[in-house]
N, C-alpha and C positions, 0 to 999 in steps of 0.2 A: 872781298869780291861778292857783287850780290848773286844771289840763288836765284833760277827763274821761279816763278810761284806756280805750272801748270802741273798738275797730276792726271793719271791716269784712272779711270775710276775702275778699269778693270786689269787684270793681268798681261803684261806683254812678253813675258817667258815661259808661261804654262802651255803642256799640249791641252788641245782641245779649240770650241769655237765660243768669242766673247762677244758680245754688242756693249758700248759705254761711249764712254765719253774723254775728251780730255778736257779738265776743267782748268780754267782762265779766272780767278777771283777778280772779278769788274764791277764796284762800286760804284754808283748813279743814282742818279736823281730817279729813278726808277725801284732801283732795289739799291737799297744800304747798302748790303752785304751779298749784294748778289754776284754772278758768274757769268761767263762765256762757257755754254757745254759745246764742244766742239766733237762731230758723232765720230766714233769709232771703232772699229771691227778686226778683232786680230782671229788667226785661222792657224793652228800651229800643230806638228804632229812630225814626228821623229828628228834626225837629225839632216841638215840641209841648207838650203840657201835662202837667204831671208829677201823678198819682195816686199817696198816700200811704194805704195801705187796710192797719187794724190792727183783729187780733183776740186776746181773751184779755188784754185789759186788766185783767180780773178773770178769775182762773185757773178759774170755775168756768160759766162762760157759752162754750154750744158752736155756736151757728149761726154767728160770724162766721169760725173754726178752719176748720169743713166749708166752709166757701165761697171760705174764700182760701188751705186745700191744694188743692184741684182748682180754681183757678183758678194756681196755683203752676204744676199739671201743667199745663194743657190748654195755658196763652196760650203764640202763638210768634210771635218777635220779628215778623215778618211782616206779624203782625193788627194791630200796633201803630202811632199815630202820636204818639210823645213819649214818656215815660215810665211804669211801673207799678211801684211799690217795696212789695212785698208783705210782711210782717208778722204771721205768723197766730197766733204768739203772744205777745205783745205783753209780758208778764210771766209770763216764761217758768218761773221756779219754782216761782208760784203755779199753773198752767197742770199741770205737772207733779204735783204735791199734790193737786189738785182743788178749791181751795180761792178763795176771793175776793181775798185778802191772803199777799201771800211767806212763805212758812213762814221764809225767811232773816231777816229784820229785823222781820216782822211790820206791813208797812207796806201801806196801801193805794194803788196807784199812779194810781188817779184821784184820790187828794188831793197827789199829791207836789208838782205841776206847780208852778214850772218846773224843780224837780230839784234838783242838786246835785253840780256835777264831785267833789267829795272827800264826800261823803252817804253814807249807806249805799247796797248794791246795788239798791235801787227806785230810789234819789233820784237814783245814774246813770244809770239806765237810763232815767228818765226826762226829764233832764238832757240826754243824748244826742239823743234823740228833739227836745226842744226847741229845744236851738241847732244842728242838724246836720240831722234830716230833713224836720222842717215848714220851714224855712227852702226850702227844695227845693222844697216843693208849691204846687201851684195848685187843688188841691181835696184832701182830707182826708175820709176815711169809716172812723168808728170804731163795730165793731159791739159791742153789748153785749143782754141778754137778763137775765132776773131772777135767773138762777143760783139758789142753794139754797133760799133763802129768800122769794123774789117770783116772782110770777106776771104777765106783762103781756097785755094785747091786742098783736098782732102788728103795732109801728108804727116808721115813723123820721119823726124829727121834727127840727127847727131851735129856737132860739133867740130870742126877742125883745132886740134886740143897738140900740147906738145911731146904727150908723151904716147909715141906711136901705139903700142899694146893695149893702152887702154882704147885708144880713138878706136885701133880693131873692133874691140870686145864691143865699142856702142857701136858702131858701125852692124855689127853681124847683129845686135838685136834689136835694130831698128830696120832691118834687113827683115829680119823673124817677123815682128810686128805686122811688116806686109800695107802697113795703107798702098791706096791708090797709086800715091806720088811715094817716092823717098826721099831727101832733101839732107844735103850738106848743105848746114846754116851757118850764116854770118851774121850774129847779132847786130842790131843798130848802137846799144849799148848793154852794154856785157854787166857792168858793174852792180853788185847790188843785190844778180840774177839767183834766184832757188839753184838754175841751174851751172852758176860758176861755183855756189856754195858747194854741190855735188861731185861733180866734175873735182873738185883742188882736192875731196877726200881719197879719191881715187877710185870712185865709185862706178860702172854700169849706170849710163842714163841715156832714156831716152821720153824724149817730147815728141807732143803731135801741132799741128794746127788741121782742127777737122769739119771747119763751117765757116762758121760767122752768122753774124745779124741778129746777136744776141737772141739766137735758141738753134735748137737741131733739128734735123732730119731724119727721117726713117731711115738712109742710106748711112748719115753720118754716124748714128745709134747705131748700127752695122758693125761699123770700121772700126768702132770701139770696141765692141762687144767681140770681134772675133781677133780684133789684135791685141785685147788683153789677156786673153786665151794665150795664143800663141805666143807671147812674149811670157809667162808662165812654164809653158811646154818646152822653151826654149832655155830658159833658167834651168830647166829638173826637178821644179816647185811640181807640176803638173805630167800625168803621161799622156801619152796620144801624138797622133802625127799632128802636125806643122800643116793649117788652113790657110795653102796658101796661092793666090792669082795673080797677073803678072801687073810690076811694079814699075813705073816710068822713074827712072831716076835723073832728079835736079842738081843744080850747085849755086854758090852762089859766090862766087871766084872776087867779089869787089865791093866796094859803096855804090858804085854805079848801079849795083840794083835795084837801091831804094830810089824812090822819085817822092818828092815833097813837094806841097805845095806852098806856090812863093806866092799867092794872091789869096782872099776870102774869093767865092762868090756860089751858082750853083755847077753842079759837077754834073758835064755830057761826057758819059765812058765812051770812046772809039774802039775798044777792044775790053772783050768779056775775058773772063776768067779760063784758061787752058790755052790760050790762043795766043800762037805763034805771030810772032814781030820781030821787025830787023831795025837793027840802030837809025835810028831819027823818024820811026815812023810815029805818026800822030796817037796820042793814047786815050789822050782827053782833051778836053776843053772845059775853061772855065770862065763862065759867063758871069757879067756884076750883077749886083743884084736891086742896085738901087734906080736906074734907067736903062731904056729900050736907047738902041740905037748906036751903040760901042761894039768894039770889035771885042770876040773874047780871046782870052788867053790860052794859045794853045803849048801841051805839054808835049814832048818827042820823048822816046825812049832813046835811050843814054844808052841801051845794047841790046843786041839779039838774042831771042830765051821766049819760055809762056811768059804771059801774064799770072805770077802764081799767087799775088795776094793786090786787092785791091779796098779804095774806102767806099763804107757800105751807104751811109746817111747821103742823102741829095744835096746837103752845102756840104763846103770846107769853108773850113778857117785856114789861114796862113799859118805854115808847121805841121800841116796834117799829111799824114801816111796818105799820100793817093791811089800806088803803087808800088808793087814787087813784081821786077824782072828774074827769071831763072833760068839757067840755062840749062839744054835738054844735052844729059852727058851722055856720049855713044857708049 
């Protein structure tokens, strides 16, 4: 059986606080012998619950980056009880590139899961990550945001899973977490996902989506920054009260939420981001793009709910995420 090749360059069971790396041996036409340093920061101090908190799963989403370098900086072993194994870039070439998918292999590493000790450099690294650090954890917080192409309402949300006790346990800390929205998610596809990797170990996890348009905002740097806190304080990693304001909570009960688009052309939104619609109303319209004087294509919503995730860029291509309907649960 092959061994993955990734090391750590610093300790991940000593107390105290380390900055390093995890090192990726990546030979290229660049360097012979060279590597992937992938940055790393572990925070560790008595006996406790180990936080596994990863950003930059996709190279082009920035709130979970901003919130777990200055949490890199700030936390000292002190503040701690158990563990904190920081991550903040998760896929680090992509991360580098700007881009959603590794410029190296072209792979996306939310589909790699569970990896691949001899894969290409996604499929270690995320290999690594599977039988090495979630193995470790007792709660899991993987940030993600719409990146270049999506737009979300500012949420973290959990999973409808089969084994009721744990769904609890992400439920209440995605609960903790506190964004804006809270969201029972229904993946488009599951297979693949960091987060069904998690989830089957019997993990504590919890995801966000906290922007989009491939970068963030002062507000979205916020929502991370105080619900990485709180999902912390909420673990027993951290003390202090629970920063917490009120949360609208979504679902997403079907496939009729997603809306795809069945035509290229350019995309006129009829309805923004948070904004309530009832089944067939108008969402968009998509115009051609090669002549004046056709009718465009207009989209209806397939159900009543916000608008909680929309596409960000001004064309589509045929296959693209237009929309995400959610429904607002009483």
């Amino acid at each position: 059986m092959a061994t993955n090749p990734i090391s750590p360059t610093i300790p991940l069971d000593q107390p105290g606080k380390y900055h390093g790396f995890l090192r990726l041996p990546y030979s290229r036409d660049d360097s012979a012998w060279g590597a992937v340093m992938v940055p790393l920061c572990v925070v560790a101090n008595g006996e406790g619950p180990t936080a596994l908190l990863t950003g930059a799963n996709h190279g082009d989403e920035y709130e979970g980056p901003i919130a777990l370098q200055a949490l890199a900086h700030d936390l000292r072993p002190e503040d701690v009880t158990g563990r904190v194994i920081i991550v903040p870039y998760m896929n680090y070439p992509a991360f580098r590139a700007g881009t959603r998918v590794s410029p190296i292999d072209r792979v996306n590493m939310n589909r790699s899961f569970p990896g691949a000790p001899d894969g290409s450099p996604t499929q270690k690294i995320a290999n690594y990550f599977n039988d090495v650090l979630v193995p470790m954890a007792d709660v899991v917080l993987d940030f993600h945001s719409g990146g270049k192409t999506l737009d979300f309402l500012p949420f973290a949300c959990a999973h409808y899973l089969d084994a009721a006790a744990q769904q609890a346990a992400c439920v209440a800390a995605v609960e903790a977490f506190n964004a804006p929205y809270t969201l029972m998610m229904r993946e488009i596809d599951s297979v693949g996902m960091y987060d069904t990797a998690v989830e089957s170990q019997g993990k504590v996890f919890v995801t966000t989506e906290l922007g989009g348009g491939g970068s963030a905002t002062a507000n979205s740097a916020r929502i991370a920054h105080r619900g990485t806190r709180n999902l912390l304080i909420h673990a027993g990693i951290l003390q202090g009260e629970l920063d917490l304001t009120p949360s609208v909570t979504l679902d997403m009960p079907d496939d009729d939420c997603f809306h795809i688009a069945e035509a290229e052309g350019m995309l006129e939104p009829l309805a923004d981001l948070g904004e309530r619609v009832e089944k067939g109303t108008p969402i968009a319209r998509i115009w051609p793009l090669d002549r004046t004087g056709l009718m465009p294509l207009t989209v209806n919503s397939k159900r009543q709910g916000v608008i909680a995730a929309r596409h960000f860029p001004g064309l589509l291509q045929s296959g693209d995420c237009l929309a995400v309907i959610a429904e607002v649960s009483a």
